[in-house]
N, CA, C and O atoms as a Tinker XYZ file with bonds, in Angstrom:
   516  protein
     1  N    -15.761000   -2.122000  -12.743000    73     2
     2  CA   -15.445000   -1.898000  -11.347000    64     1     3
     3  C    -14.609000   -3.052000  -10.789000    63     2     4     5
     4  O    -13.774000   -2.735000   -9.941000    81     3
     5  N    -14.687000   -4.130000  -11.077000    73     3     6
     6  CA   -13.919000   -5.521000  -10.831000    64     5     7
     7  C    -12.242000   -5.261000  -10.640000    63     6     8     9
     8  O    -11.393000   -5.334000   -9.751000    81     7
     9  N    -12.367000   -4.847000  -12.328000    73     7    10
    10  CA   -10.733000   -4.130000  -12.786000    64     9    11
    11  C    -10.103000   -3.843000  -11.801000    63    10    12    13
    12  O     -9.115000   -4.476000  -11.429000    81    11
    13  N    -10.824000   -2.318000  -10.916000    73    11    14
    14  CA   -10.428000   -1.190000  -10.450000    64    13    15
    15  C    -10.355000   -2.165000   -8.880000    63    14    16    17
    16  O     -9.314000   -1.815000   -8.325000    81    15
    17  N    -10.737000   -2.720000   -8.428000    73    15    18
    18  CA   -11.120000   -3.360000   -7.756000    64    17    19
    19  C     -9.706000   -4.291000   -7.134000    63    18    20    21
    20  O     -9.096000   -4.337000   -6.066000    81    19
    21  N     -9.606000   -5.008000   -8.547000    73    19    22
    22  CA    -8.474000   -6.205000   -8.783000    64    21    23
    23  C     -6.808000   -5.065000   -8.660000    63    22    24    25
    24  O     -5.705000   -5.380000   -8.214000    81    23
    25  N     -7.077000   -4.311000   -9.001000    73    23    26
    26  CA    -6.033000   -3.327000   -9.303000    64    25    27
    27  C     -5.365000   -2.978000   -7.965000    63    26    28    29
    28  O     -4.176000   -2.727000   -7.767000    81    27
    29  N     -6.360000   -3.013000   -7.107000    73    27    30
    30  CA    -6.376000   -2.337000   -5.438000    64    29    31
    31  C     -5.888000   -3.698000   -4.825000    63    30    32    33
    32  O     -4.982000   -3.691000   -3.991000    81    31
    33  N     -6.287000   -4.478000   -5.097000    73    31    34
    34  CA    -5.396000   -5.739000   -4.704000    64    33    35
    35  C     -3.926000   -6.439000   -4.930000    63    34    36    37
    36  O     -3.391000   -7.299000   -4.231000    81    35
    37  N     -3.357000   -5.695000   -6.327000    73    35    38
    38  CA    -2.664000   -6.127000   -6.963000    64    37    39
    39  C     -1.719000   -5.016000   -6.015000    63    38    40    41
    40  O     -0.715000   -5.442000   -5.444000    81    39
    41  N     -2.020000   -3.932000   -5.926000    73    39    42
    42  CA    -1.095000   -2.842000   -5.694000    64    41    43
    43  C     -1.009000   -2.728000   -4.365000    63    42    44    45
    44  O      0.021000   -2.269000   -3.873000    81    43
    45  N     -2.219000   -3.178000   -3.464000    73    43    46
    46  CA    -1.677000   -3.016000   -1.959000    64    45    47
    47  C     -2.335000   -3.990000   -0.880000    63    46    48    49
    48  O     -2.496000   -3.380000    0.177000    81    47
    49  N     -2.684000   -5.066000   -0.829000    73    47    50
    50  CA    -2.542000   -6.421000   -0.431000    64    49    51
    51  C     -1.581000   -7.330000   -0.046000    63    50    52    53
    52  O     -1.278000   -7.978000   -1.048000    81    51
    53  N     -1.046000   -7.642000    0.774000    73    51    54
    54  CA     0.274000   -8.843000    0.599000    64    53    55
    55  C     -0.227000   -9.380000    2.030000    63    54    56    57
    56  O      0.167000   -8.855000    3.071000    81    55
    57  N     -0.981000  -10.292000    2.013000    73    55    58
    58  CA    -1.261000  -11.172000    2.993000    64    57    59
    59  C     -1.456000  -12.948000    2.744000    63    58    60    61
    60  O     -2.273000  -13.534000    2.035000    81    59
    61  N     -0.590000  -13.384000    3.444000    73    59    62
    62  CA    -0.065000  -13.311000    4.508000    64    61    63
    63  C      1.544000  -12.422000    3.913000    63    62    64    65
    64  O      1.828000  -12.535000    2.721000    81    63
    65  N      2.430000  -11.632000    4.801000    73    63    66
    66  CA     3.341000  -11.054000    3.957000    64    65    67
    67  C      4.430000  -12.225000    3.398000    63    66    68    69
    68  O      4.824000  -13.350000    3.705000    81    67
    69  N      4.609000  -11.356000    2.535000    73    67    70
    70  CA     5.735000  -12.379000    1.087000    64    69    71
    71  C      6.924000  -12.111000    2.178000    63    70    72    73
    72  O      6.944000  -11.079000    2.848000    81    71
    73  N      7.756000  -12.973000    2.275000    73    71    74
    74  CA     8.697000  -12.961000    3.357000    64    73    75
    75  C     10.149000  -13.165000    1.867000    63    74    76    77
    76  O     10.347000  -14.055000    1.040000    81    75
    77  N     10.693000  -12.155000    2.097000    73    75    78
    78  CA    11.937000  -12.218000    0.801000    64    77    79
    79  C     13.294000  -12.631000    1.845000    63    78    80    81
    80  O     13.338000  -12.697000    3.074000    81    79
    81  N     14.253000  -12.850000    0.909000    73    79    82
    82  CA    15.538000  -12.810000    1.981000    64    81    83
    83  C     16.298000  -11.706000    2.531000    63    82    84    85
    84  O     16.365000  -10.590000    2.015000    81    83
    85  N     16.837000  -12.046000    3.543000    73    83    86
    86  CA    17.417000  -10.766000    4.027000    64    85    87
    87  C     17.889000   -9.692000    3.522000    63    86    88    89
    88  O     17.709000   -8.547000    3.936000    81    87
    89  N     18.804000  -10.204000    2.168000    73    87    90
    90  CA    19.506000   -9.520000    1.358000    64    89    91
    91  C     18.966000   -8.593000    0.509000    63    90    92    93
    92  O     19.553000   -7.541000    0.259000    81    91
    93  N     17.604000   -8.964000   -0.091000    73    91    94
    94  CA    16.874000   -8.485000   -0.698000    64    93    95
    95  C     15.503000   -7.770000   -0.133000    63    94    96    97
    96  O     14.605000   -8.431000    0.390000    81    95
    97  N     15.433000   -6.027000   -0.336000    73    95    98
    98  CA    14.541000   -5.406000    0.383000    64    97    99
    99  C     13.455000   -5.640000    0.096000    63    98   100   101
   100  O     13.326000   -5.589000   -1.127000    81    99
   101  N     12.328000   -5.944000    0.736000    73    99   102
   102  CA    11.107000   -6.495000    0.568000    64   101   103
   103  C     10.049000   -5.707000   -0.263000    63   102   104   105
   104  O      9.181000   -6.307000   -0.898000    81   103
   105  N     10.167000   -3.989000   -0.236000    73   103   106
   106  CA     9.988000   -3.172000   -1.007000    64   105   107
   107  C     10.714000   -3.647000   -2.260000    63   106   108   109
   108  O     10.122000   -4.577000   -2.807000    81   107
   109  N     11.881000   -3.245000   -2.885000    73   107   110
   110  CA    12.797000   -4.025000   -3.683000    64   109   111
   111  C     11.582000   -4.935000   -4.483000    63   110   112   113
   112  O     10.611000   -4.499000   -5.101000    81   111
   113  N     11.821000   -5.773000   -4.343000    73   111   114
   114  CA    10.969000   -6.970000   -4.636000    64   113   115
   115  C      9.330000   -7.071000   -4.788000    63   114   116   117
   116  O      8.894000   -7.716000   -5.742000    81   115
   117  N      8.717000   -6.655000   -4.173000    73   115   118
   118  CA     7.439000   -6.982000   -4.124000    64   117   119
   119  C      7.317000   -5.308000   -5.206000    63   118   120   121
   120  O      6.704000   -5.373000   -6.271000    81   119
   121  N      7.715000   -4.469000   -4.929000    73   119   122
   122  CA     7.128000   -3.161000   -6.578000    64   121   123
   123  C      7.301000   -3.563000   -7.415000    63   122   124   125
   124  O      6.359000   -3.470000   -8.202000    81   123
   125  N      8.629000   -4.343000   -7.962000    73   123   126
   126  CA     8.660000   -5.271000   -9.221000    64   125   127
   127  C      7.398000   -6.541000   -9.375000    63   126   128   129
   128  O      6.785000   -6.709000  -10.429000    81   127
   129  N      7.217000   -7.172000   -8.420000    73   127   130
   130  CA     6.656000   -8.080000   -8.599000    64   129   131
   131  C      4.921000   -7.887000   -8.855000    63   130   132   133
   132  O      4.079000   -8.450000   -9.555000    81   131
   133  N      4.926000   -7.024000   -8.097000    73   131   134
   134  CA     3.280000   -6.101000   -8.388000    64   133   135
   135  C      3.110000   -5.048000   -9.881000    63   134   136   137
   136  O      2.098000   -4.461000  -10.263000    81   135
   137  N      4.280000   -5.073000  -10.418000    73   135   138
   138  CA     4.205000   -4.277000  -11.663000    64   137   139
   139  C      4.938000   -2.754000  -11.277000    63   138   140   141
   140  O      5.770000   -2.324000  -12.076000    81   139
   141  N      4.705000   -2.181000  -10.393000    73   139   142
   142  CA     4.573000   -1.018000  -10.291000    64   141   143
   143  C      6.130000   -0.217000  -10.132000    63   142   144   145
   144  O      6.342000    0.971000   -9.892000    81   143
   145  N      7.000000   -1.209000  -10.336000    73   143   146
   146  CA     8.556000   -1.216000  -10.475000    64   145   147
   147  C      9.207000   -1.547000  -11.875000    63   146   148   149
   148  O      9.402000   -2.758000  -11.770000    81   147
   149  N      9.637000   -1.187000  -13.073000    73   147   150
   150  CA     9.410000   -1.727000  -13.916000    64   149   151
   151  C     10.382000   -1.112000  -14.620000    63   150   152   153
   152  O     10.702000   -0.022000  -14.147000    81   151
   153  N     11.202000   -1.586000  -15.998000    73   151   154
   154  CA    12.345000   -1.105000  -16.469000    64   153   155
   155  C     12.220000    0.822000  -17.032000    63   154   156   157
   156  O     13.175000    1.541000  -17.326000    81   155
   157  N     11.063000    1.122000  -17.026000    73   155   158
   158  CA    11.191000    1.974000  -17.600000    64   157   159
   159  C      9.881000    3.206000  -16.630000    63   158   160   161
   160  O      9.438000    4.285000  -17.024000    81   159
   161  N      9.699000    2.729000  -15.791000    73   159   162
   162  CA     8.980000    3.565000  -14.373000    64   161   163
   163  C      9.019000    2.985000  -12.957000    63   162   164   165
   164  O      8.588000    1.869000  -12.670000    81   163
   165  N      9.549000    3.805000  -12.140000    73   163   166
   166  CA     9.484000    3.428000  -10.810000    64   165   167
   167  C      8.088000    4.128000   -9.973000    63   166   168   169
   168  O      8.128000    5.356000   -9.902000    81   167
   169  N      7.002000    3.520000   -9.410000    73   167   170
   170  CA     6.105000    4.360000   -8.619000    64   169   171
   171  C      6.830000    5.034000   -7.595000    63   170   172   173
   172  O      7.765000    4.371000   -7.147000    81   171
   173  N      6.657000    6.233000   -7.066000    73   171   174
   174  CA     6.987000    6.875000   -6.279000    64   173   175
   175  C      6.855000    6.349000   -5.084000    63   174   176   177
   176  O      7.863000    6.035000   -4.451000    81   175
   177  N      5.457000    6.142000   -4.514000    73   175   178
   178  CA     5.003000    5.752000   -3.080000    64   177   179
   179  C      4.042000    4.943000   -3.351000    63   178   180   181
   180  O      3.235000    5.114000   -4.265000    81   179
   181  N      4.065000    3.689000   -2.317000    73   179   182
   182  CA     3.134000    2.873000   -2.128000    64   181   183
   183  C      3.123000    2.144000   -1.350000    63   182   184   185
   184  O      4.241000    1.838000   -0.935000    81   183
   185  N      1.797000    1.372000   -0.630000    73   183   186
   186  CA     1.476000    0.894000    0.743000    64   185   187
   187  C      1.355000   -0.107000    0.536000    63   186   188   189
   188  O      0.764000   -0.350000   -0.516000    81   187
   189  N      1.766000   -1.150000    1.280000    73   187   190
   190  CA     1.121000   -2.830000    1.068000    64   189   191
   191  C      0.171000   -2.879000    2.565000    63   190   192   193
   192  O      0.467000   -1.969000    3.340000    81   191
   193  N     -0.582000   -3.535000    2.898000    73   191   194
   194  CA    -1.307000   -3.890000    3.618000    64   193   195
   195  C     -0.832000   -5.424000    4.164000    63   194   196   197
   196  O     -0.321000   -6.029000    3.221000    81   195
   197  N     -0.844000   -6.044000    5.117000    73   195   198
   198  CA    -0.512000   -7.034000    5.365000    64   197   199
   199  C     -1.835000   -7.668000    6.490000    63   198   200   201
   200  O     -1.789000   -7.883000    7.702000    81   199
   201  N     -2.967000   -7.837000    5.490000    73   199   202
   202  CA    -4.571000   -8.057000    6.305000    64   201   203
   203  C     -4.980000   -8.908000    5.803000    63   202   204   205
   204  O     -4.184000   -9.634000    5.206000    81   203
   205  N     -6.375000   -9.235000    5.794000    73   203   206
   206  CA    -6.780000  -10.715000    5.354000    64   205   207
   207  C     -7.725000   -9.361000    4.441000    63   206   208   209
   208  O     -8.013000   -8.280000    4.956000    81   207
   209  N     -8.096000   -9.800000    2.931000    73   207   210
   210  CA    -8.832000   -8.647000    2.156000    64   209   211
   211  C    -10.344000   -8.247000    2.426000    63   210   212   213
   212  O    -11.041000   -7.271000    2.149000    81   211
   213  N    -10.565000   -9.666000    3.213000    73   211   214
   214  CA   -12.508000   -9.483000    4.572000    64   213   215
   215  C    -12.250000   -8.646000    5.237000    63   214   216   217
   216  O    -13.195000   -7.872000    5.390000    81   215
   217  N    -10.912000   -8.255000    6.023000    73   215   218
   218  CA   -10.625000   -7.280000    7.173000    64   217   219
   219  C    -10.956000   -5.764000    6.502000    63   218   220   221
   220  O    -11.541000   -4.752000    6.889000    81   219
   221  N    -10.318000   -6.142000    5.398000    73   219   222
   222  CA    -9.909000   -4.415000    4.473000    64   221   223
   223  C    -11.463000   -3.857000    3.796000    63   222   224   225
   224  O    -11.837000   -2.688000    3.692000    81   223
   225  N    -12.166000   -5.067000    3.405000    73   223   226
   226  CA   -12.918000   -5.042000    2.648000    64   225   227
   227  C    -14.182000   -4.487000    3.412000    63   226   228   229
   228  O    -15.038000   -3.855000    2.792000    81   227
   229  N    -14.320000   -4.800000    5.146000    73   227   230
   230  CA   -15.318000   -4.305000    5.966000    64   229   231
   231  C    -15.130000   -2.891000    6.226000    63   230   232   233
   232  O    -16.021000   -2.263000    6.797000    81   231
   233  N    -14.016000   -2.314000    5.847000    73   231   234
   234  CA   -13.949000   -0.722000    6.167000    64   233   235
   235  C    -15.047000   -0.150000    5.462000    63   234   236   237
   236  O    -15.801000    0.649000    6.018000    81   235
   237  N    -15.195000   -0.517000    4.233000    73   235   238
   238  CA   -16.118000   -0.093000    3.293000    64   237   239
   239  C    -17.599000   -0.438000    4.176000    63   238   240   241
   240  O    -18.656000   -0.050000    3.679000    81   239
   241  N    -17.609000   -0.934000    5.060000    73   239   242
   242  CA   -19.011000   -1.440000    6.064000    64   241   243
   243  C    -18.877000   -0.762000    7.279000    63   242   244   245
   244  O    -18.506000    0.387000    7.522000    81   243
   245  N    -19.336000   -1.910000    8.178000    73   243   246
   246  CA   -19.154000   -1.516000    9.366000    64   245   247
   247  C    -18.041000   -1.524000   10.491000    63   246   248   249
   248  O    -18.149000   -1.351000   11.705000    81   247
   249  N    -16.762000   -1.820000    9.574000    73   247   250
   250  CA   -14.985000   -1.704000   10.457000    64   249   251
   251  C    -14.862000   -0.488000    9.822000    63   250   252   253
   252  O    -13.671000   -0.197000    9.709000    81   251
   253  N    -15.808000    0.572000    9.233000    73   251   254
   254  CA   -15.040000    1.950000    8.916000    64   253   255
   255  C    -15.870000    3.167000    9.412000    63   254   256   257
   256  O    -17.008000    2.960000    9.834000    81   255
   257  N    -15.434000    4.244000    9.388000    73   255   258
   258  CA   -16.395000    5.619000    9.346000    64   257   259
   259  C    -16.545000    6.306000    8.603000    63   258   260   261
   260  O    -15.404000    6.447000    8.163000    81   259
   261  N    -17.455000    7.215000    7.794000    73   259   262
   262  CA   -16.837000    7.961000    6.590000    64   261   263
   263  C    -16.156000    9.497000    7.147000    63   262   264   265
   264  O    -16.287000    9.831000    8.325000    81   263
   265  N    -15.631000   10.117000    6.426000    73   263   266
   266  CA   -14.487000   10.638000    6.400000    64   265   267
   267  C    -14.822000   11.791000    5.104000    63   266   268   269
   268  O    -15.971000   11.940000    4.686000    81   267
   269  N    -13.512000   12.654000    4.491000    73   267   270
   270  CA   -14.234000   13.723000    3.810000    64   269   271
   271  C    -13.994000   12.791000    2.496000    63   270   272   273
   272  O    -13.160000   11.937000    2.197000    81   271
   273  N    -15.513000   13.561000    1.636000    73   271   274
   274  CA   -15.657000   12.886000    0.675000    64   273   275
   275  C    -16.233000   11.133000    0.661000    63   274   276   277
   276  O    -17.068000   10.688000    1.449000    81   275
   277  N    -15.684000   10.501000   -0.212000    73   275   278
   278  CA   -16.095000    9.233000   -0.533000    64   277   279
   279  C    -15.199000    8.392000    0.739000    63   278   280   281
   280  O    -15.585000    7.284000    1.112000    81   279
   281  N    -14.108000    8.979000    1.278000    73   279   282
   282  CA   -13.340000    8.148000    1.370000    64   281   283
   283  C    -14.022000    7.535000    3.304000    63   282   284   285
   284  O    -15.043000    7.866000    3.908000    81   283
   285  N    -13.069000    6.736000    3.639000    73   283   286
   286  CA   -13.956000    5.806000    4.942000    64   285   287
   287  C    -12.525000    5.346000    5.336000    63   286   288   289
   288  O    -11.655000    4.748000    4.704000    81   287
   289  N    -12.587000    5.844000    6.626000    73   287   290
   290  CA   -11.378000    5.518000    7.784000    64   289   291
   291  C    -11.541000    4.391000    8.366000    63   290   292   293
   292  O    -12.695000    4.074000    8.652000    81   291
   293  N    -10.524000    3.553000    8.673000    73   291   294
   294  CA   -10.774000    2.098000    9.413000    64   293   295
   295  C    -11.175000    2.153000   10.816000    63   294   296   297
   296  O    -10.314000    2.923000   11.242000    81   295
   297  N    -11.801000    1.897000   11.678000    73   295   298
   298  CA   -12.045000    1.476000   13.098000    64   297   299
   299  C    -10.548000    0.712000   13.510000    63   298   300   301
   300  O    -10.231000    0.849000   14.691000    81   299
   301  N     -9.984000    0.239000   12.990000    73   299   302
   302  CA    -9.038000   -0.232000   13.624000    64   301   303
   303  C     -7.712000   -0.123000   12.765000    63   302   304   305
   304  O     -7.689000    0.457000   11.679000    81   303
   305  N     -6.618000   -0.724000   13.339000    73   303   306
   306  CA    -5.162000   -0.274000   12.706000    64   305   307
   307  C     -4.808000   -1.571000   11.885000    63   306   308   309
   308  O     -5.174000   -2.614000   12.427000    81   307
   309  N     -4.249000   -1.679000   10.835000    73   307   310
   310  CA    -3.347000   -2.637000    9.892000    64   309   311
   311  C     -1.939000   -2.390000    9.767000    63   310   312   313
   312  O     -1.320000   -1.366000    9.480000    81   311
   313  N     -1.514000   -3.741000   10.091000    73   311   314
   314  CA    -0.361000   -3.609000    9.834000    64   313   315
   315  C     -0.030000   -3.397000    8.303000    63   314   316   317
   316  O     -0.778000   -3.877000    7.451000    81   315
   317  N      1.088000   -2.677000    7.961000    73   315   318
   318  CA     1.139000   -2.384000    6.754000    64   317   319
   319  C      2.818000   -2.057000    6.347000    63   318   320   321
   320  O      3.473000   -2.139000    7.386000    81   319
   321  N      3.583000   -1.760000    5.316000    73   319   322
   322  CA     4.879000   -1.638000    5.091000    64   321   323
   323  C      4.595000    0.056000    3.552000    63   322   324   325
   324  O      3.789000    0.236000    2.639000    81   323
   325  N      5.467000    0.638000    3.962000    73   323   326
   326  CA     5.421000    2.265000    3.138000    64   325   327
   327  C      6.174000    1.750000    2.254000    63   326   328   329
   328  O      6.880000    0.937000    2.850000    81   327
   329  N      6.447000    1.759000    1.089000    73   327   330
   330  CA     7.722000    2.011000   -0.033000    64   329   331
   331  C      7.451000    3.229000   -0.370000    63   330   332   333
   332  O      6.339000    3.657000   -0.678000    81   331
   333  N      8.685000    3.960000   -0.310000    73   331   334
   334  CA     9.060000    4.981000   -0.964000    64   333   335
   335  C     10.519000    5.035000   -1.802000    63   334   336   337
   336  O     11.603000    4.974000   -1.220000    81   335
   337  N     10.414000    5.124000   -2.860000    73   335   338
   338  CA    11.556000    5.415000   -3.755000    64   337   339
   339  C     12.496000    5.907000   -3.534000    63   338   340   341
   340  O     12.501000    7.119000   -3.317000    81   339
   341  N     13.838000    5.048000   -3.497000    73   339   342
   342  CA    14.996000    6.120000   -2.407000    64   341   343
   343  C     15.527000    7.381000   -3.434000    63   342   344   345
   344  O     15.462000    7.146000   -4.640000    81   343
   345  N     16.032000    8.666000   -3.012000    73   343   346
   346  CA    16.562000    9.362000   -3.714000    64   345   347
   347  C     17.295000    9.091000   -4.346000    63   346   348   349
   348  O     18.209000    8.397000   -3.902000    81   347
   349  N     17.292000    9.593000   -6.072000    73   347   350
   350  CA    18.343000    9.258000   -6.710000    64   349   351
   351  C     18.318000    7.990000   -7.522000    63   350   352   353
   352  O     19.012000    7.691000   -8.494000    81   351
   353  N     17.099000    7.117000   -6.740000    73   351   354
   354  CA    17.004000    5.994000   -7.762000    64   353   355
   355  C     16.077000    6.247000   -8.855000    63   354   356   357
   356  O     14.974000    6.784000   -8.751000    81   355
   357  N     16.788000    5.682000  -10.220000    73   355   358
   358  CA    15.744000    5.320000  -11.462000    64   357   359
   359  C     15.295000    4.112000  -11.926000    63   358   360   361
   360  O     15.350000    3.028000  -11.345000    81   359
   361  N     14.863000    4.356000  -12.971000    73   359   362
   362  CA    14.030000    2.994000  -13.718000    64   361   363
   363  C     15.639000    2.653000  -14.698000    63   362   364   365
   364  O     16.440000    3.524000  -15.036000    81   363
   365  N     15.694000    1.964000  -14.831000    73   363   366
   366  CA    15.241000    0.686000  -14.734000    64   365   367
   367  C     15.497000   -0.095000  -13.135000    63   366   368   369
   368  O     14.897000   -1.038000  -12.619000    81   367
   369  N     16.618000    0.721000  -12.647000    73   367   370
   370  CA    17.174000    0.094000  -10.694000    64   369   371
   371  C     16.190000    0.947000  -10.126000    63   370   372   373
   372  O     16.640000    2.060000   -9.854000    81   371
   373  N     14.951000    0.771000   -9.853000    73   371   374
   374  CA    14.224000    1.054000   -8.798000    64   373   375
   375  C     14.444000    0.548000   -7.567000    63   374   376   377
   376  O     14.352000   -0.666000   -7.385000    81   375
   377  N     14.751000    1.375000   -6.596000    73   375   378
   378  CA    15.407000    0.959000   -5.335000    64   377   379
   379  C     14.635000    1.277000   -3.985000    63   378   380   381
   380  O     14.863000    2.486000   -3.947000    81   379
   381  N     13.960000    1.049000   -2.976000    73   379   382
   382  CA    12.768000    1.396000   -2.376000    64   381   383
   383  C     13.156000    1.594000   -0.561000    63   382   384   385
   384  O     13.498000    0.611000    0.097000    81   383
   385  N     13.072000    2.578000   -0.120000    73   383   386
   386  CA    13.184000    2.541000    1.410000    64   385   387
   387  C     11.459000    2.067000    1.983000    63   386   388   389
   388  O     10.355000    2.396000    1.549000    81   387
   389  N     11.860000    1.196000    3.096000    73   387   390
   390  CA    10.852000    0.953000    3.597000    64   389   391
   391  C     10.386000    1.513000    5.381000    63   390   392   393
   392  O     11.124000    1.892000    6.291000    81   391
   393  N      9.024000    1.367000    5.337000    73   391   394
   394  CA     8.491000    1.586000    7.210000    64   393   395
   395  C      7.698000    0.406000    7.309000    63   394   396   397
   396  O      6.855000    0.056000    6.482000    81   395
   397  N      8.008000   -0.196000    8.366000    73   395   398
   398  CA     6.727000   -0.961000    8.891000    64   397   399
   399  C      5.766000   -0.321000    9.270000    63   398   400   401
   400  O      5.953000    0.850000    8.941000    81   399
   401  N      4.563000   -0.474000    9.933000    73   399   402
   402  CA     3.984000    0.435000   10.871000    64   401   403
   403  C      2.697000   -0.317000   11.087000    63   402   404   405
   404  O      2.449000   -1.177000   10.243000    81   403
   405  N      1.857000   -0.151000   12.042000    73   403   406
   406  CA     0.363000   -0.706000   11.766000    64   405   407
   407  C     -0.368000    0.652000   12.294000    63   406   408   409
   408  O     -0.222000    1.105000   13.429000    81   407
   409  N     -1.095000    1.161000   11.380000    73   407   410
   410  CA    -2.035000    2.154000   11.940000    64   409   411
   411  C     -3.264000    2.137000   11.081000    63   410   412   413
   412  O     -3.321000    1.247000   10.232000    81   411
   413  N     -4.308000    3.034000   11.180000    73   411   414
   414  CA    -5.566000    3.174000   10.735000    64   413   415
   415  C     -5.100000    3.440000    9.390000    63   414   416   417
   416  O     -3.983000    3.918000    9.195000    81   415
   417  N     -6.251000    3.030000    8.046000    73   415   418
   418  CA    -6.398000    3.084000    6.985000    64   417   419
   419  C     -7.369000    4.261000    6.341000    63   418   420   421
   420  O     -8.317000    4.612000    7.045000    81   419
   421  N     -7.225000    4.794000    5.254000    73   419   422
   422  CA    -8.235000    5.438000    4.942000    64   421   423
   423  C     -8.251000    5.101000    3.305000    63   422   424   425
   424  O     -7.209000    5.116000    2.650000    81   423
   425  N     -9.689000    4.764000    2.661000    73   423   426
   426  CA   -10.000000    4.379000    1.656000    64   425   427
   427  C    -11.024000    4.520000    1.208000    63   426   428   429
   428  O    -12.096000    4.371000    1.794000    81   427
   429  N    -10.780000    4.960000   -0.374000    73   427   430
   430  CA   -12.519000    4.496000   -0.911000    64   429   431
   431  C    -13.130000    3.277000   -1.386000    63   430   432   433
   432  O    -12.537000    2.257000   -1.738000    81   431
   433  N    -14.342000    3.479000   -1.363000    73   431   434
   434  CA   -14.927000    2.374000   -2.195000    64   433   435
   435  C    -15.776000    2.576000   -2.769000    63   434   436   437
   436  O    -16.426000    3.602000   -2.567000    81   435
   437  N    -16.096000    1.734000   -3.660000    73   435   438
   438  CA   -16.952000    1.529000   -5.019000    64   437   439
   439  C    -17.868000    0.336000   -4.916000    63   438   440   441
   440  O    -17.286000   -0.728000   -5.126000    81   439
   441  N    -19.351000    0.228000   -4.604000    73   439   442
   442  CA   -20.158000   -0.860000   -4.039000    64   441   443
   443  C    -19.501000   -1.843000   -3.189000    63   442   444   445
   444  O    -19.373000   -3.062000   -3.299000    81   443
   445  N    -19.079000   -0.920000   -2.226000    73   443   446
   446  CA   -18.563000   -2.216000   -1.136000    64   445   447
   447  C    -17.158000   -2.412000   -1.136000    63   446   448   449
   448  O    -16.494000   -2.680000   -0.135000    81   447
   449  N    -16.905000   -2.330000   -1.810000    73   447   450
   450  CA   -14.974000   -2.858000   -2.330000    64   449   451
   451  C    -14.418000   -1.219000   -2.329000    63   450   452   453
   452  O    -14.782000   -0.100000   -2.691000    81   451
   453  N    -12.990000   -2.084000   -1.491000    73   451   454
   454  CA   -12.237000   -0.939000   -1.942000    64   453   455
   455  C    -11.616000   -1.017000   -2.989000    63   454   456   457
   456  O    -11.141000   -2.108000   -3.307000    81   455
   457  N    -11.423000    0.285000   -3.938000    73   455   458
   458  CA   -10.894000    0.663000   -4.961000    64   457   459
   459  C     -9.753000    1.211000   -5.124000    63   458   460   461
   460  O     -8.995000    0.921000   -6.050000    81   459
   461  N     -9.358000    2.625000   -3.651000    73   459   462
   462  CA    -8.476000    3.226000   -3.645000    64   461   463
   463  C     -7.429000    3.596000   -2.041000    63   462   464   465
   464  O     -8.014000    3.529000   -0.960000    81   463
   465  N     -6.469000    3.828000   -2.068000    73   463   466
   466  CA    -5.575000    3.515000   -0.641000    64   465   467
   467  C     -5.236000    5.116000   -0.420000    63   466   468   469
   468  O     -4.362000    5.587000   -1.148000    81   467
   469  N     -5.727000    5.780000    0.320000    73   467   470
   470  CA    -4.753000    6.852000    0.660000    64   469   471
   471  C     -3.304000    6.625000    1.188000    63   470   472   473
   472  O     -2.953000    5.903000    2.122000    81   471
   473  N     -2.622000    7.329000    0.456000    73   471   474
   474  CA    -1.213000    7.165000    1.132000    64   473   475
   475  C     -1.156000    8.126000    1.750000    63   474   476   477
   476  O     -1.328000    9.186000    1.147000    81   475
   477  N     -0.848000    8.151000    3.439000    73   475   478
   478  CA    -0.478000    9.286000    4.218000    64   477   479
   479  C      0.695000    9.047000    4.563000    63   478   480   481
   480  O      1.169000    7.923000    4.725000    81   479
   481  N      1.352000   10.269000    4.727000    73   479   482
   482  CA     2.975000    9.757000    4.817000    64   481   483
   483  C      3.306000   10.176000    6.274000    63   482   484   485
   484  O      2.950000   11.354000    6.244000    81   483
   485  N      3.573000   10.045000    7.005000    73   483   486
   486  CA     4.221000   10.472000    8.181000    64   485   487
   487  C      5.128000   10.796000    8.237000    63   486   488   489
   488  O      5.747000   10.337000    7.277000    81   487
   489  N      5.994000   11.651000    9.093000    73   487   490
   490  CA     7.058000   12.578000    9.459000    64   489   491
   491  C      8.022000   11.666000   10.115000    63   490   492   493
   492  O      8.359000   11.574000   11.296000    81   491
   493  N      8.347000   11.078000    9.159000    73   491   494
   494  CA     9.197000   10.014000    9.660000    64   493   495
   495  C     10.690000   10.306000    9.600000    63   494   496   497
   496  O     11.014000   10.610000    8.452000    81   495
   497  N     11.915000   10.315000   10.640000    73   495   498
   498  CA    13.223000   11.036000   10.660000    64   497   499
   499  C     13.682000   10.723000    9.405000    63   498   500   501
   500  O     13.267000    9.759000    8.760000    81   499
   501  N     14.293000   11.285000    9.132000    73   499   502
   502  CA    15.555000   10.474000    7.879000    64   501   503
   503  C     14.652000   10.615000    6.414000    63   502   504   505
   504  O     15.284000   10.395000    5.380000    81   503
   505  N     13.221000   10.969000    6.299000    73   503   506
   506  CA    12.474000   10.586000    4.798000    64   505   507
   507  C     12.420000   11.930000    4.408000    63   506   508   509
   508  O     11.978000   12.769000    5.193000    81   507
   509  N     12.894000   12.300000    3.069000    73   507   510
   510  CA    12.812000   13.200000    2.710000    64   509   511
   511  C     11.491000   13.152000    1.648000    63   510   512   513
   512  O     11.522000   12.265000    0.794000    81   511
   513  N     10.174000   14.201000    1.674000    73   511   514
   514  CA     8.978000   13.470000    0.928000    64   513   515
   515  C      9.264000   14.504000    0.042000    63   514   516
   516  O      8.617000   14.622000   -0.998000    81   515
């Protein structure tokens, strides 16, 4: 469970946020750098969180509600950044459009810890899902 655990950190955590240069999209950068960008697979979609991992980690307590199934909605909103894979890009140039946004979380957990991130996507102009 640690693994699965460590995994959820690796993949959607970035606090305090990794601040890249202008030039370089922060999506861009941080999917490579988390693994999940890689010469020979690009992840489709994925969320970074930009929280302290006590903040994230109390949803699983009493900063959450449960919700259907295992999963447990946050009491409050996180700021957070969307990558989504721009059209047309491949592996090995994985290329990533990004959203800022801070809103409520929804997640599972596994004794306390979260394990897993729902990605909800919003109807955002211009994103084709």
């Amino acid at each position: 469970q640690q693994g699965i655990y460590q995994k959820f950190l690796r993949e959607h955590v970035d606090y305090p946020m990794t601040e890249v240069p202008a030039f370089a999209g922060y999506c861009d950068i941080m999917m490579k750098r988390r693994h999940m960008a890689n010469p020979y697979h690009c992840k489709h979609l994925n969320t970074f969180l930009h929280a302290d991992v006590s903040q994230i980690q109390a949803v699983c307590g009493q900063g959450g509600e449960p919700t259907t199934g295992d999963l447990r909605e946050s009491d409050t909103s996180f700021p957070l950044t969307l990558c989504k894979l721009q059209r047309g890009s491949w592996a090995p140039n994985c290329r990533y459009e990004e959203i800022n946004n801070t809103e409520r979380i929804i997640i599972a957990c596994e004794d306390g810890y979260p394990v897993h991130l729902e990605t909800e996507v919003p109807n955002y102009g211009g994103f084709d899902i």
